[in-house]
C-alpha positions as CSV (number, residue, x, y, z in Angstrom):
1,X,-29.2,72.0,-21.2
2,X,-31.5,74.2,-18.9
3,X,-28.6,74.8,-17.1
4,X,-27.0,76.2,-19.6
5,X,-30.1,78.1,-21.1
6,X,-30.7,80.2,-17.4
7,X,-27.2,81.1,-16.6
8,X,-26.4,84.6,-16.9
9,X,-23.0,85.8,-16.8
10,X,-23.3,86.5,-12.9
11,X,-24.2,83.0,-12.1
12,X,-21.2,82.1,-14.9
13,X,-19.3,84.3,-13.1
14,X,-19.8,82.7,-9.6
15,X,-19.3,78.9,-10.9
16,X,-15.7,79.9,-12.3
17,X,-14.7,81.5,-8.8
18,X,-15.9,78.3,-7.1
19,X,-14.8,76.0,-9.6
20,X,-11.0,78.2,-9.6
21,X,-10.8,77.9,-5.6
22,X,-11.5,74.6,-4.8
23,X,-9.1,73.6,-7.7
24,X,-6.4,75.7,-5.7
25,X,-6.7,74.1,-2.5
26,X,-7.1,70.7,-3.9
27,X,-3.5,71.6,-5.4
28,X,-2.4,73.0,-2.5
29,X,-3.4,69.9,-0.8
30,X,-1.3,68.0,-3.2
31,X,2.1,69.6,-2.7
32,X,1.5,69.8,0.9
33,X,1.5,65.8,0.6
34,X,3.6,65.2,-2.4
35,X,7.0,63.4,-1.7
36,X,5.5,62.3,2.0
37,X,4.3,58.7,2.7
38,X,0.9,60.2,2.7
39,X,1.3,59.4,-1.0
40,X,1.1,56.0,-0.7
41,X,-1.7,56.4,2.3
42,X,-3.9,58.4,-0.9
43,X,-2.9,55.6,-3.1
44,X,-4.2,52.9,-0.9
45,X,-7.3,54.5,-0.9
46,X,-7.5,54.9,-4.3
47,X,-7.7,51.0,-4.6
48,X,-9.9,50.8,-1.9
49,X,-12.6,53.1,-4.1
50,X,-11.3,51.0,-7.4
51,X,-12.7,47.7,-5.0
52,X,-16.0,49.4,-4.1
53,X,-16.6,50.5,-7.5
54,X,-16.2,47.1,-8.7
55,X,-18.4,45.0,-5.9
56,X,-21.3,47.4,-7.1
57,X,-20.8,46.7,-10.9
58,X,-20.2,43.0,-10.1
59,X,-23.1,43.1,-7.3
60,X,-20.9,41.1,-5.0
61,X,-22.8,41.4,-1.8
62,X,-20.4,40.5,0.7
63,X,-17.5,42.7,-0.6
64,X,-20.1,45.4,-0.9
65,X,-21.1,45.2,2.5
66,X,-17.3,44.6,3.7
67,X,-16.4,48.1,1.6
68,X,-19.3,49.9,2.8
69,X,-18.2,49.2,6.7
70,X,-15.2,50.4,5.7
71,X,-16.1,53.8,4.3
72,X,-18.3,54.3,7.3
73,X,-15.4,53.9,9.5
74,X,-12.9,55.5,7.0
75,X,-12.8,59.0,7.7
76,X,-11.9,58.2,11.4
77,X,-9.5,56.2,10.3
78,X,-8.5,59.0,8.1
79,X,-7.9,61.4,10.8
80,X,-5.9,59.7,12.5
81,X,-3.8,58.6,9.6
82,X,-3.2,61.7,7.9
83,X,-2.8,63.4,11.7
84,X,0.9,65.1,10.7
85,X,-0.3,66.1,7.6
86,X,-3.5,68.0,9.0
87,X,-1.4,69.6,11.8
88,X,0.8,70.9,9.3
89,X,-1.6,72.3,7.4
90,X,-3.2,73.8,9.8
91,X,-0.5,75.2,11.4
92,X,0.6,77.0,8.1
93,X,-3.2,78.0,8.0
94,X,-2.9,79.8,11.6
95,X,0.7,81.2,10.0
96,X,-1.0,82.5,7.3
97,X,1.7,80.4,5.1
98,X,-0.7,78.1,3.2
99,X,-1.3,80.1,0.5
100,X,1.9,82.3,0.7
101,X,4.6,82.2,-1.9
102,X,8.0,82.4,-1.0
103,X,9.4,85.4,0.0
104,X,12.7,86.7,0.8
105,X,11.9,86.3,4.6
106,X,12.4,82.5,4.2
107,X,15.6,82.5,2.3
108,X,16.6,84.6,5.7
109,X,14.8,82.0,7.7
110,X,16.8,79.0,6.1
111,X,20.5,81.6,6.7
112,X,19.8,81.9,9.9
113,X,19.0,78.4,11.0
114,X,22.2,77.1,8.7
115,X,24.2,79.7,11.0
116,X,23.1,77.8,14.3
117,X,23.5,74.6,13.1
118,X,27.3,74.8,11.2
119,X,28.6,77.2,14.6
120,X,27.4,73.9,16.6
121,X,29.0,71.5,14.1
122,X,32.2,73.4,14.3
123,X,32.5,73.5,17.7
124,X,31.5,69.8,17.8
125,X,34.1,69.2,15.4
126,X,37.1,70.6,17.2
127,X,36.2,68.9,20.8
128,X,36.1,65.4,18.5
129,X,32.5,65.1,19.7
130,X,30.2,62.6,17.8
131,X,26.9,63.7,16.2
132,X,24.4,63.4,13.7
133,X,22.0,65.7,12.0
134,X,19.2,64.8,9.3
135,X,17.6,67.8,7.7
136,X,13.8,66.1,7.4
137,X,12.8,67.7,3.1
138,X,10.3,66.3,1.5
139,X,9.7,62.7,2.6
140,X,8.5,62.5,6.4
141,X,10.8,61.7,9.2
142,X,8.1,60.6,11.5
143,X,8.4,57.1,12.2
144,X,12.3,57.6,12.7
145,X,11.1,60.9,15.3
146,X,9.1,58.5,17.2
147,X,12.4,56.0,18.1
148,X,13.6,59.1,19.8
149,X,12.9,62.1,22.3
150,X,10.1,64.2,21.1
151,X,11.4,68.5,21.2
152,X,9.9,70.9,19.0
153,X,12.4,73.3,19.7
154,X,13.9,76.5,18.0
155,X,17.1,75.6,16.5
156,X,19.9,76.9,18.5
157,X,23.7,76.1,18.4
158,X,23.4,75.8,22.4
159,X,20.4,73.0,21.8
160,X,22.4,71.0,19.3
161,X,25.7,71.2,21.3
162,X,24.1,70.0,24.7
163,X,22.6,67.1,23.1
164,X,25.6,65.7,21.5
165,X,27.7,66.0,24.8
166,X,29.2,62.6,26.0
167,X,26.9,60.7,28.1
168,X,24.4,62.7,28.5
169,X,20.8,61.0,28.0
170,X,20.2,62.0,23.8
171,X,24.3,61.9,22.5
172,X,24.0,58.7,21.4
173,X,20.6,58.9,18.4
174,X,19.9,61.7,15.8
175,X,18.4,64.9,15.7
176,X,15.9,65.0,13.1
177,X,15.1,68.7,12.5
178,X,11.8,69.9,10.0
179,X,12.4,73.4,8.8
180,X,12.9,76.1,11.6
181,X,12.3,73.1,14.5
182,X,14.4,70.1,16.3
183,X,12.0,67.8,16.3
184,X,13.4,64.9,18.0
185,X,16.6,63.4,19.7
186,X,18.1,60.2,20.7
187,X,16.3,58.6,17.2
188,X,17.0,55.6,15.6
189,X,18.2,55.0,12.1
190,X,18.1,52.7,9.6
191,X,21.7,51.5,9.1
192,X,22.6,51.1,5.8
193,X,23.5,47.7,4.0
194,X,25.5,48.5,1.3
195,X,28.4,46.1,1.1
196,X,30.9,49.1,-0.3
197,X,30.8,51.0,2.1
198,X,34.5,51.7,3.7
199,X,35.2,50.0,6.8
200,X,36.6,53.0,8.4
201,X,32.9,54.4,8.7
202,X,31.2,54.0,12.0
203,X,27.8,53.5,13.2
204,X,27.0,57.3,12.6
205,X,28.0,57.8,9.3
206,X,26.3,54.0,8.2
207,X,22.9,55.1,9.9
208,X,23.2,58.3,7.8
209,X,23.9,56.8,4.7
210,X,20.9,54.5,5.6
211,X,18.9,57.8,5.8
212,X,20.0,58.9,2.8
213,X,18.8,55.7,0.7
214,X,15.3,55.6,2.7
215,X,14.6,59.0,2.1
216,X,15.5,61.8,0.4
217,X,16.8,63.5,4.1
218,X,20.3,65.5,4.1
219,X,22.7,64.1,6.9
220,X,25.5,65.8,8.9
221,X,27.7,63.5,10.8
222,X,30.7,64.8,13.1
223,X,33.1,61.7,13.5
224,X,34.3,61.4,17.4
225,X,37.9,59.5,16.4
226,X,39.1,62.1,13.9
227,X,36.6,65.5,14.2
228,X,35.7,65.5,10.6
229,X,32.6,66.6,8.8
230,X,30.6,64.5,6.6
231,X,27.6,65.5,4.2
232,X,25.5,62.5,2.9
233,X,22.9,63.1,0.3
234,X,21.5,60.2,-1.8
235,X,22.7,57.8,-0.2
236,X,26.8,59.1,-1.1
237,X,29.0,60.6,1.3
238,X,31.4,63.5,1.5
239,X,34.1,63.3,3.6
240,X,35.9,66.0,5.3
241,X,33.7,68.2,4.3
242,X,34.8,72.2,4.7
243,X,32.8,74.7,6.4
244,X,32.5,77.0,3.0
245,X,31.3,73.9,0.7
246,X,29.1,72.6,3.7
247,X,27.5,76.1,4.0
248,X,26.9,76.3,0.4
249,X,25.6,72.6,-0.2
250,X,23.0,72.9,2.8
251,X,21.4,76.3,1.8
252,X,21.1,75.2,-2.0
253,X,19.5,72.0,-0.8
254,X,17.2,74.0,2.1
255,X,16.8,77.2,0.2
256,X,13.1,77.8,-0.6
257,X,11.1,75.8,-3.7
258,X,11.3,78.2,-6.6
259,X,15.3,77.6,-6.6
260,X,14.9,73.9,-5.6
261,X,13.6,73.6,-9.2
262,X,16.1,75.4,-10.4
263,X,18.9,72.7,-8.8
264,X,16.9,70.0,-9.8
265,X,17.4,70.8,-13.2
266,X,20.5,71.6,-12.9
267,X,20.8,67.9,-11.0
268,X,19.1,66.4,-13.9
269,X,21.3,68.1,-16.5
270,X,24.8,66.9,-14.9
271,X,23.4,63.6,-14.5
272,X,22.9,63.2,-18.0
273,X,25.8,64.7,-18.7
């Protein structure tokens, strides 16, 4: 109550600031995480603090002891856990991008990346050259980037093309790109299981319909025996996919998150339709 009694509306002020900012960068923090395995990594930790709580109100001295090691040692452990998510953050810190809203400079952003990477499927496509792409979106990629050849280059058709030529060192994985950057190639995917799948499809388009089912990535596949395009989303499959239809399905997936709302309510409405 004295608290209350010797504020004035300069200290009331102040607190609502404080209290306003830290509640944005805690949200901040949260999408920045949200749809990642960091999720459960926060979750873990969660039980962890639920287990502390309870060896204090249950006085259970060795658990206590065991949980208070464990906190003393945690935010190491933290670190080097969270480690993707805190160089993301702070790289979109350094960009000045953490707290920006999307802008018409990224829907130009995602155009021309899509304009590299369909002029390098296309070509791929005519020469009957086998290739993979997985588009990483909101579920991290990085255990599947470390199978393969670590990049972080710009996205260019040139890039992609080179890789996927016939036996050459990194035509044989997938390249896993995160927003404007191929991250990896010559990576390892998880071939998928399902039992309907046609037996016409090869190990490409199963290791992209694996993708598809453990995440929520978008796969590319150009097949090497007939030069067609696929598109796999959700764990289903298009076949023969054409350039127009490709084009359009990439940029409404990619496009920036104000309009990603928009398709998934527009998802959520067919599907109950």
């Amino acid at each position: 109550m004295a608290y209350f009694t010797e504020m004035n509306w300069q200290s009331f002020i102040k607190d609502v600031v404080d209290i306003a900012i830290v509640s944005y960068i805690i949200y901040k923090l949260i999408i920045l995480v949200r749809g990642t395995r960091a999720v459960q990594l926060v979750r873990g930790i969660v039980v962890l603090l639920a287990v502390w709580a309870l060896s204090y109100y249950f006085n259970l001295n060795t658990l206590k002891w065991l949980m208070n090691q464990t906190f003393t040692f945690g935010l190491v452990g933290v670190l080097i856990i969270f480690q993707p998510e805190l160089r993301r953050a702070l790289e979109q810190l350094g960009r000045g991008k953490l707290f920006a809203r999307n802008s018409h400079e990224e829907y130009q952003e995602v155009n021309a990346r899509l304009s590299s990477i369909i002029k390098a499927v296309n070509y791929l496509a005519k020469r009957k050259i086998g290739a993979l792409i997985v588009f990483e979106r909101d579920t991290g990629l990085g255990d599947y980037m470390e199978t393969g050849i670590p990049l972080e280059s710009k996205i260019t058709s040139e890039l992609i093309i080179n890789i996927f030529i016939p036996n050459t060192p990194l035509h044989d994985g997938a390249v896993i790109i995160r927003r404007n950057l191929i991250m990896a190639a010559g990576c390892y995917l998880p071939l998928s299981e399902n039992p309907f799948i046609s037996k016409e499809l090869g190990t490409r388009h199963r290791a992209a319909i694996g993708m598809s089912e453990a995440s929520d990535a978008i796969c590319v596949v150009v097949s090497e025996e007939t030069g067609q395009v696929s598109l796999v989303l959700n764990g289903q499959i298009v076949r023969d996919i054409k350039e127009e239809s490709l084009i359009s399905k990439l940029f409404e997936e990619l496009k920036p998150q104000p309009k990603e709302k928009t398709s998934f309510f527009k998802r959520k409405g067919a599907n109950n339709g």
